[in-house]
Phi, psi and omega in degrees: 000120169306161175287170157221111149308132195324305203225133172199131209291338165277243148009316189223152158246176177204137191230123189271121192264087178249135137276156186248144182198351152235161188352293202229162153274152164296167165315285190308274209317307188328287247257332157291012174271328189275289162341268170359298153274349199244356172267339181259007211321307235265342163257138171324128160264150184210148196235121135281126182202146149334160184278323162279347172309082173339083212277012226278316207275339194270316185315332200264345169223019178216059194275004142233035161285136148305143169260136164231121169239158197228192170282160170313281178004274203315339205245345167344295188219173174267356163264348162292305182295335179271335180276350160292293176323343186252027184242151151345302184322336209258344198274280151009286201290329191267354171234183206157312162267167193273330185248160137204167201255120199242124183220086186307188219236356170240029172243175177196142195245128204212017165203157171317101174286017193287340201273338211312141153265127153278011187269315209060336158216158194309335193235066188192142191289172177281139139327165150234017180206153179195115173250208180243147193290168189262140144194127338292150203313156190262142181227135174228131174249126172292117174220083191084225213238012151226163197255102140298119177214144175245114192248111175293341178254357180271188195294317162253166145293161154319161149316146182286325199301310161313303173292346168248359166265325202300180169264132180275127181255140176214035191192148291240179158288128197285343189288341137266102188211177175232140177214118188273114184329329169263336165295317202292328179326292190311318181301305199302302194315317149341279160319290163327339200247333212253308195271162188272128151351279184305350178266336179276310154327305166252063191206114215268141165353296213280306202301316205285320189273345183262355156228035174261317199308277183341282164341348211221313152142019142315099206263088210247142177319164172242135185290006137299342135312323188270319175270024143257005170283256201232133177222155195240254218269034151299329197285320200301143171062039179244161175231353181222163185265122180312137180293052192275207199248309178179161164217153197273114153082033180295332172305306183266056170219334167203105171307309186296328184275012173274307190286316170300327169262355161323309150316314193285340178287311167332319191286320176103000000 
């Protein structure tokens, strides 16, 4: 299998996504978008928003990024947005290119994804999802028309019945991710049309496409694939940052190395 690379100016597009939903960004969020963009400079960006959202702090300091605005409703909450993320629209709205890189304001990209091969090895298809790996695994059990989960890194736990029935997800987090954009479409439509309201609802994106999906013809990294991408709680106890791509939720998983590159950026 050849390689296939993230972003290639002939063969591939590739599109860095962030959504936005308030006025302004914090320091820290501002100055890892600019990393962010500024390790990627060669792909098209894009701002997701409310309709209603006042643009005025993203024109002025992030004045080539595109805007796509949607209705408010979706941007409400984190369960309005996550139950939005599994329908077609936002996938829809986006294409034309083949990935996008969905890189949420608590994430940050510190190298070129241009080099990336998405086959990862000569003799395996491309993907089509690459999150930051679960550690320890997200466990989700099917009960009816709910998804029961214990997620060991969310604010609270599961039920113990989850954590010793469930199925271990262990790929991936949707806030930093690659996604290729016309698979996700199909899936999502699938979804929308196929799951009960309430699984969706109470329910975060990323769990829901990573434990539907695969069944749907969704093709997801496998973590030793995936933990050369992007990592999220690999960071804990680190005093230099794991040789990846970017990582998800790096204040609260290590401040000091958060705050050093916040530095590194401010330095310029």
């Amino acid at each position: 299998m050849p390689a296939m690379r993230l972003y290639d100016h002939v063969v591939e597009q590739a599109v860095l996504v962030t959504p936005i939903w308030q006025p302004q960004l914090d320091t820290q969020a501002a100055g890892f978008l600019r990393m962010t963009h500024t390790t990627n400079a060669q792909m098209p960006t894009i701002f997701l928003a409310p309709s209603t959202l006042d643009l005025g702090f993203y024109r002025e300091h992030f004045p080539h990024t595109d805007v796509l605005t949607f209705d408010s409703r979706h941007f409400t909450s984190v369960a309005a947005y996550s139950a939005w993320m599994t329908t077609p629209e936002v996938y829809e709205a986006l294409s034309g290119p083949t990935w996008m890189v969905l890189c949420q304001t608590d994430a940050v990209i510190i190298r070129s994804l241009t080099d990336l091969d998405l086959t990862f090895s000569r003799s395996s298809s491309p993907i089509d999802y690459v999150g930051s790996v679960w550690s320890p695994p997200v466990r989700v059990l099917a009960l009816g028309t709910r998804l029961v989960i214990d997620s060991p890194t969310g604010a609270t736990r599961g039920p113990w019945f989850a954590r010793v029935l469930g199925r271990r997800l262990r790929v991936g987090n949707g806030g930093l991710s690659i996604r290729r954009i016309e698979r996700f479409r199909t899936v999502a439509a699938r979804l929308t049309r196929e799951l009960p309201r309430r699984i969706v609802e109470n329910c975060y994106e990323d769990v829901l496409f990573c434990t539907y999906g695969p069944s749907r013809g969704l093709r997801i990294a496998s973590p030793a694939q995936a933990s050369t991408v992007f990592s999220e709680t690999e960071v804990v106890g680190c005093s230099v940052l794991p040789d990846t791509y970017g990582f998800h939720a790096l204040p609260r998983w290590n401040p000091i190395l958060a705050d050093a590159l916040l530095k590194q950026v401010a330095d310029g």
